[in-house]
C-alpha positions in Angstrom: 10.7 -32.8 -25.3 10.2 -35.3 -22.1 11.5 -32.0 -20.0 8.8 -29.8 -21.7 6.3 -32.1 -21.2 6.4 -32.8 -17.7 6.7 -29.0 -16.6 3.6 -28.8 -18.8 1.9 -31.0 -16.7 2.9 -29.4 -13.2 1.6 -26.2 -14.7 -1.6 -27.8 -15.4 -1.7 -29.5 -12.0 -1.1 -26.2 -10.2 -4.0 -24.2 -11.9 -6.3 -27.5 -11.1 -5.3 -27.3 -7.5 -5.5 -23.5 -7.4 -9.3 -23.4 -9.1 -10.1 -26.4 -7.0 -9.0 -23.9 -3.9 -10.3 -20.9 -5.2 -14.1 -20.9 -4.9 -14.0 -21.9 -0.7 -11.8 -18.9 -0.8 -14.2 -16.7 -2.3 -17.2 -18.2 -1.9 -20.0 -15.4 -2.7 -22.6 -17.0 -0.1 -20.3 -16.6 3.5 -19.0 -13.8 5.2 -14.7 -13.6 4.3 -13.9 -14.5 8.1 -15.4 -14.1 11.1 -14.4 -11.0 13.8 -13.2 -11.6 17.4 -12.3 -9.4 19.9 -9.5 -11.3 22.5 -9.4 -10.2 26.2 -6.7 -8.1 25.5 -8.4 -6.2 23.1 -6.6 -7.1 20.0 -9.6 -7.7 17.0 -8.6 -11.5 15.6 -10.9 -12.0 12.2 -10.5 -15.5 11.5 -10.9 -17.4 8.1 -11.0 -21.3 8.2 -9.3 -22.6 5.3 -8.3 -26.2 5.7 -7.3 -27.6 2.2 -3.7 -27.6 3.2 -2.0 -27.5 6.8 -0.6 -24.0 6.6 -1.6 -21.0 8.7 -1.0 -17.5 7.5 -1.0 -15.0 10.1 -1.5 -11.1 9.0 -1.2 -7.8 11.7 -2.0 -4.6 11.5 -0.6 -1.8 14.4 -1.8 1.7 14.1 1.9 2.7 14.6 2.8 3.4 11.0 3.8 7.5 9.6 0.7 9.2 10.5 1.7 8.1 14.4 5.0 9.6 14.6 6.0 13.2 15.7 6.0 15.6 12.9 9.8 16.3 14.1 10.6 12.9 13.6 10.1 11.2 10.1 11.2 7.7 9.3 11.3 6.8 13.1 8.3 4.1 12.6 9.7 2.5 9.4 13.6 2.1 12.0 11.0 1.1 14.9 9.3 -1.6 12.9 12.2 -3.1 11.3 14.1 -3.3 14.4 11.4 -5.4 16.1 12.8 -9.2 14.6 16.5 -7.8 15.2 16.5 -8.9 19.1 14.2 -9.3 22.1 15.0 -10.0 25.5 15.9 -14.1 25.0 16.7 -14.3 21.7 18.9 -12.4 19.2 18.2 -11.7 15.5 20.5 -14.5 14.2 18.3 -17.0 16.6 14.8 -15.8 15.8 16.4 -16.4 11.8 17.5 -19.7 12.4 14.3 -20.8 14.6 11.9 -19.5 12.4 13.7 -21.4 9.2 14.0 -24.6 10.8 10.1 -25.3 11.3 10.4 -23.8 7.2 8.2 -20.5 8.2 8.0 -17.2 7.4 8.3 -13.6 9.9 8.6 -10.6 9.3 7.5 -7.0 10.0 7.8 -3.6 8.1 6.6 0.2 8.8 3.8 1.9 6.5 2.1 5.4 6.1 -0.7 4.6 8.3 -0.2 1.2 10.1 3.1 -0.8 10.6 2.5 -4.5 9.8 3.6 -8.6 10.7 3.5 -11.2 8.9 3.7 -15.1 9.7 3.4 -18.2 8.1 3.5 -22.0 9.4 2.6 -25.2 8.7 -0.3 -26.0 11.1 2.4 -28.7 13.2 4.3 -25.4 14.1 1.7 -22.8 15.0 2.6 -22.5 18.8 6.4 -21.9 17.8 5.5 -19.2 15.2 3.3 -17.4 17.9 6.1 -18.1 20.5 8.2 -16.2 18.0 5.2 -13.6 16.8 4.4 -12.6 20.1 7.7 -12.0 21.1 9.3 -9.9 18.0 6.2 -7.3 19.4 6.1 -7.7 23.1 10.0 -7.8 24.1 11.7 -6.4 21.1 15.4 -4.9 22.8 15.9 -2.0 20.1 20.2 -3.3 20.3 22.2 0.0 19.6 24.7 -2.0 17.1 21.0 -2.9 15.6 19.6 0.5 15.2 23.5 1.8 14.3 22.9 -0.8 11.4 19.5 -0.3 10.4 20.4 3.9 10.2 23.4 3.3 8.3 21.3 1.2 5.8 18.8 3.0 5.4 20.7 6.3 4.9 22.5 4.3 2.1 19.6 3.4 0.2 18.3 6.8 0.5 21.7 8.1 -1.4 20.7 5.0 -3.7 17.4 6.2 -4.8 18.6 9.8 -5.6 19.9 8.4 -8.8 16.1 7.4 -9.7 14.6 10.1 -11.7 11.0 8.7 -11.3 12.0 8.4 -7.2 12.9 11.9 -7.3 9.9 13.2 -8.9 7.4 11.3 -6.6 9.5 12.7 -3.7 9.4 16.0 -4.8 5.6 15.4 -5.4 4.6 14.0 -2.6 6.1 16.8 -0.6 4.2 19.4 -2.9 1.2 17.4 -2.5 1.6 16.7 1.4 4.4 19.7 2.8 4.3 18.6 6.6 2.0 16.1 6.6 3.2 12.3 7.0 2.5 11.4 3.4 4.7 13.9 2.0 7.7 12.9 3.9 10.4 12.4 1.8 13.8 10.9 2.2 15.8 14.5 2.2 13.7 14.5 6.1 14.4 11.0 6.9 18.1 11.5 5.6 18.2 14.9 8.0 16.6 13.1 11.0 18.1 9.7 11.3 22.0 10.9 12.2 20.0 12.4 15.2 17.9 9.3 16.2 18.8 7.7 19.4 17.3 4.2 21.5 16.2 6.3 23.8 13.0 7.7 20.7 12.8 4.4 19.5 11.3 2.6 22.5 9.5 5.8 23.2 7.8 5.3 19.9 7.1 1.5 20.7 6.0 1.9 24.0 3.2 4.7 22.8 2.1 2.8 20.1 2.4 -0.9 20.0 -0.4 -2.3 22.2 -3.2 -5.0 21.7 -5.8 -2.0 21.0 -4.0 -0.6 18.4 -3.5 -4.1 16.7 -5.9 -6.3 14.4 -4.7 -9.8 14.0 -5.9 -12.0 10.9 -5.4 -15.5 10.9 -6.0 -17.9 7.5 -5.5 -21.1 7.1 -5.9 -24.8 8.6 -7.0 -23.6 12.3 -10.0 -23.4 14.5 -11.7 -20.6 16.3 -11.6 -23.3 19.1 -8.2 -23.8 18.3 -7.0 -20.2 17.4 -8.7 -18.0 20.6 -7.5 -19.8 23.6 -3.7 -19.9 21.7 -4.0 -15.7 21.1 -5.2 -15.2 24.4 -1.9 -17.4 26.2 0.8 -15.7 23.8 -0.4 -12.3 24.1 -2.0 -12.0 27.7 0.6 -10.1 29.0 0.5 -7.6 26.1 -1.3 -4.4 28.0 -3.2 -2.2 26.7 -2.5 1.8 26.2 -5.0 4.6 25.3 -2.3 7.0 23.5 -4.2 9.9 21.1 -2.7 9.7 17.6 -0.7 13.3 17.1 -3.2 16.2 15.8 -3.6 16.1 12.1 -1.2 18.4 9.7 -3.0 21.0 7.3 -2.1 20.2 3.7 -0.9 23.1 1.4 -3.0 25.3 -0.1 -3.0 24.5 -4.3 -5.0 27.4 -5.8 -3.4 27.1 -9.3 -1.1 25.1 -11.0 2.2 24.6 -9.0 5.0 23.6 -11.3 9.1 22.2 -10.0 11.6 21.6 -12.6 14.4 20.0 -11.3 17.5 19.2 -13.9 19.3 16.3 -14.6 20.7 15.1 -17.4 19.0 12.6 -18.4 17.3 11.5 -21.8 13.7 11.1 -20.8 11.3 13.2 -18.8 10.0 12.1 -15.8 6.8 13.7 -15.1 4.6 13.5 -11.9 1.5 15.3 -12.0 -2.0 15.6 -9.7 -2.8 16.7 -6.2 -5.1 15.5 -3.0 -7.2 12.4 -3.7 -9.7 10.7 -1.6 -9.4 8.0 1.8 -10.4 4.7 1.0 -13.7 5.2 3.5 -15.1 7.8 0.9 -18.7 6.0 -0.5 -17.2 7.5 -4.2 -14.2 4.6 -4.3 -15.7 2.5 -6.2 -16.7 5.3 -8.9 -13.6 6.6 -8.6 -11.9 3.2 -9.2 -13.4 2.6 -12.3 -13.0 6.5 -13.5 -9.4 6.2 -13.1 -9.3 2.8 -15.2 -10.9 4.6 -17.9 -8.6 7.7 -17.4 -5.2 5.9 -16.1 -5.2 3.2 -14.6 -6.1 0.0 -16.8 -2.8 0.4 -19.1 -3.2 -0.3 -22.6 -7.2 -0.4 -22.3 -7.1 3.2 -20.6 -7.3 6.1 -22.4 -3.9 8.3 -21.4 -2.3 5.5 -22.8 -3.8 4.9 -26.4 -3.8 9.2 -26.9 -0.1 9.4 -25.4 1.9 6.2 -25.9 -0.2 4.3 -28.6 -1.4 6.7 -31.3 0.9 9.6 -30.8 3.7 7.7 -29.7 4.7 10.5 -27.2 5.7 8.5 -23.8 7.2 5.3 -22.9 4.8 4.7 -20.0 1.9 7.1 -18.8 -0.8 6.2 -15.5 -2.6 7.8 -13.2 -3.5 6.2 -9.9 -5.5 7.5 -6.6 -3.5 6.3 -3.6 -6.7 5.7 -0.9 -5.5 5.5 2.8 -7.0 6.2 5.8 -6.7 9.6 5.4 -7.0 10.9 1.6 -3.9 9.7 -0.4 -2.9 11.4 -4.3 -4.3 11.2 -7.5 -1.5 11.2 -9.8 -0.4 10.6 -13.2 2.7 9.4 -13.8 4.5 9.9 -17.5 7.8 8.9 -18.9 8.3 10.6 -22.4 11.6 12.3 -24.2 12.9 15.6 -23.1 11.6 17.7 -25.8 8.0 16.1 -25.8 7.4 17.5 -22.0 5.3 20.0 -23.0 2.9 18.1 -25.7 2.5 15.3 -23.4 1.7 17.8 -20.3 -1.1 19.4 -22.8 -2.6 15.8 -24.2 -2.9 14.9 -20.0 -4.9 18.4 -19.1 -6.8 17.8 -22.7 -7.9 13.4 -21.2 -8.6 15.3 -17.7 -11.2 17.9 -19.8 -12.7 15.2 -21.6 -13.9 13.0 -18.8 -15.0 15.5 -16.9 -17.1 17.3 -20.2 -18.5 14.5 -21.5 -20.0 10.5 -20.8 -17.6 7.8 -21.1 -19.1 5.0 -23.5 -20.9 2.2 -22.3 -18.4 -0.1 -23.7 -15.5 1.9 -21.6 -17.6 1.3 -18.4 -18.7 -1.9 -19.1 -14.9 -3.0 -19.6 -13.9 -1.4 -16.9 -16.4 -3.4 -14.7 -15.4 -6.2 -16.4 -11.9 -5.7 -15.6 -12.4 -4.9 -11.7 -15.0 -8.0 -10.9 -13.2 -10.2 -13.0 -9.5 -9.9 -11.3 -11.0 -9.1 -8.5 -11.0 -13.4 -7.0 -7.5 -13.0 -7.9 -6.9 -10.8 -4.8 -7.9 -13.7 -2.9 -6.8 -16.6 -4.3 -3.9 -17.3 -1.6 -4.4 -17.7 2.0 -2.1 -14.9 2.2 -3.8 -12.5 0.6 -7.0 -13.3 1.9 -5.2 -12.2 5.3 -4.0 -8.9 3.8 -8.1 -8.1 2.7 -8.8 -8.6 6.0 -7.1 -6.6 7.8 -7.9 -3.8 5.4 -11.5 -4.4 6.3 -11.0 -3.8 9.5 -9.1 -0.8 9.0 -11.3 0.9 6.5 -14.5 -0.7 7.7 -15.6 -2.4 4.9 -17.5 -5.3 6.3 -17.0 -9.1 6.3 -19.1 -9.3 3.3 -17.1 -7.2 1.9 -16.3 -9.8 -1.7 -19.7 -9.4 -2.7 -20.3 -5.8 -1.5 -17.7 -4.8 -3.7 -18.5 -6.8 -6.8 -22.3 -5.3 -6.3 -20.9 -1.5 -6.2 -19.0 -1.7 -9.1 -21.5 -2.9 -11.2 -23.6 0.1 -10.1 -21.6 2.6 -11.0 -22.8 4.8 -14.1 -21.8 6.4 -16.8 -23.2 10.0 -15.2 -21.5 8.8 -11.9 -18.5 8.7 -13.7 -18.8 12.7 -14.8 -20.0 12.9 -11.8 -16.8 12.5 -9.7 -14.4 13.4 -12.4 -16.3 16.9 -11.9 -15.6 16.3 -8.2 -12.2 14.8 -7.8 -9.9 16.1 -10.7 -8.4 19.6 -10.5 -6.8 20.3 -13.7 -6.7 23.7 -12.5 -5.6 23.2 -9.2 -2.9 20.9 -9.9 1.0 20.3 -9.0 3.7 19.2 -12.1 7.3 18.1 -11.5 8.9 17.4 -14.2 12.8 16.1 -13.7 14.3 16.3 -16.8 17.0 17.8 -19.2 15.1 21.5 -18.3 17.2 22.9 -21.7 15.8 20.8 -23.8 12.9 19.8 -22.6 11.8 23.9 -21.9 9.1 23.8 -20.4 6.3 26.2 -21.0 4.2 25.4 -17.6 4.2 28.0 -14.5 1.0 29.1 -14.8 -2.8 27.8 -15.4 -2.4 26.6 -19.6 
């Protein structure tokens, strides 16, 4: 009983401290951070936080997918990976042991639109974190065992994943969806690429794309702009900057009708993946959208795919839609796990939920709850210095504005029930709409091929 007690009491003193943190960290009267730009052009957006002595740094370099050569899919993801596995002084076991001895955090990681880094010290330790930041991104030395290793492991998790059913519908989607694009590149092209990768295009890719302009930097925690700006400019001064175009942008297919790929397995559930182009998280509709796809999709067991599918027809295991915003427009999708033989039934309830919120007004309790939902979690986004770096970053990439907390807590709450029509109208193509199905294809027989 003693036991259960006292972990009682650390849970209690953990929510105290985190509400006691919480408001500075969302405090609706201030601007989120503050936006530099450093001599060598990087943007630094800066949020003083100094309740505790830990900085959390964020970045953000415009060399993710949408940066690479069509020809050559999966090269950023290798690229970005490779850049803690070695630099010019220091090997990947040393920048390990370095970074966990002062108890930190590093890494990096490749993306659709931007590849990213992460670090995270106490405030005692800041200039050997940067030492290591700014040298993971400036003298990275792309080892040929390293990118041997990286390959190999990577073409190994690809094999993995073709055991997923749901990975091998949103693959197959996403190429539908996308074809050529960088969003619909699927691991069959990285797979067919990466035995033909050599050094030689991975420093090619880094040296086009990895430059102080193409970089934001967000920095939260217990450090000054005083403090902060002079430490930036010293670690990165001899980062240079490079004006390199991104590569021209890839026309999406054409989806005139509804597009339908079976592919069989045998397996005892359907996996269905079904939608088609979305919106870009710049569109002035997000927010509409948002809370349209709550009501549709999105907000689980308050949404209304899943009370039809899952709760009153007990058709499907798990059903939600989702709009994937990026910089350039992402999917809508809805995503449905139900038995073999129920394919077509749950197919025709998803076209009938699309009809309905497009034909007629959701009720003013279904927007008002969604509201609810979306400016009520919404501090939750921000209640870590972490995560507070992540937000800011996106608002610099999507260009959302510093004030961007209340902003977005004042555009939900305008939304309306005719806005909602409104952009289900607009943004859902029940006609015009791609279905992969992987499944059991003899029992499930599906009926879909053409419009229903």
């Amino acid at each position: 009983m003693y036991i259960y007690r006292r972990i009682y009491t650390t849970v209690i003193l953990m929510i105290l401290l985190m509400l006691a943190v919480l408001p500075a960290a969302v405090s609706a009267a201030e601007p989120l951070g503050k936006r530099i730009l450093l001599e060598n052009g990087m943007v630094l957006l800066l949020s003083e936080k100094h309740e505790i002595p830990v900085v959390n740094v964020s970045m953000a370099i415009r060399a993710g997918s949408t940066a690479a050569p069509a020809d050559k899919p999966g090269l950023p993801s290798i690229t970005a990976s490779l850049l803690t596995q070695g630099t010019a002084k220091r090997s990947a076991s040393q920048i390990n042991r370095e970074i966990d001895f002062i108890g930190g955090s590093l890494s990096t990681s490749g993306g659709s639109d931007y590849a990213s880094a992460s670090l995270r010290v106490l405030k005692k330790d800041l200039r050997t974190g940067l030492d290591l930041l700014s040298d993971v991104l400036m003298n990275p030395a792309f080892n040929q065992r390293e990118i041997d290793r990286k390959v190999k492991e990577t073409l190994a998790e690809i094999q993995r994943q073709k055991e997923e059913p749901n990975i091998v519908a949103g693959q197959a989607f996403a190429k539908m969806v996308f074809g050529a694009h960088a969003y619909g590149m699927t691991n069959d092209d990285v797979a067919a690429y990466l035995p033909k990768l050599t050094r030689q295009d991975v420093a090619d890719f880094y040296a086009s794309r990895y430059s102080p302009n193409n970089a934001i930097i967000a920095v939260v925690g217990d450090v000054s702009e005083r403090e902060i700006v002079p430490l930036l400019n010293e670690y990165f001064k001899s980062w240079q900057k490079k004006e390199q175009p991104l590569p021209a942008p890839v026309a999406l297919p054409v989806i005139d009708k509804i597009e339908v790929k079976k592919i069989d397995k045998s397996i005892t559930q359907a996996n269905i993946v079904m939608g088609h182009v979305g919106i870009s998280r710049e569109n002035p509709d997000y927010y509409a959208v948002m809370i349209m796809n709550y009501i549709l999709g999105g907000g689980g067991f308050s949404s209304r795919l899943m009370d039809n599918i899952r709760d009153n027809r007990g058709l499907a295991y798990s059903v939600n839609s989702s709009f994937s915003a990026q910089k350039e427009p992402g999917s809508f999708s809805i995503s449905i796990q139900t038995k073999n033989d129920t394919a077509n039934e749950v197919i025709d309830e998803t076209f009938k939920e699309i009809r309905k919120i497009q034909d007629q007004l959701v009720s003013e309790k279904e927007l008002a709850d969604a509201q609810a939902y979306l400016t009520g979690s919404f501090p939750l986004k921000m209640d870590t210095s972490a995560k507070i770096a992540g937000i800011l970053t996106s608002i610099e990439i999507y260009n959302l504005g510093l004030d961007y907390p209340q902003t977005y807590q004042r555009l939900i709450k305008a939304v309306t029930r005719e806005d909602i029509q409104r952009i289900a109208k607009k943004y859902l193509h029940p006609d015009r709409m791609v279905i992969v199905v992987v499944a059991n294809q003899e029992k499930a027989k599906l009926k879909y091929g053409t419009s229903p």
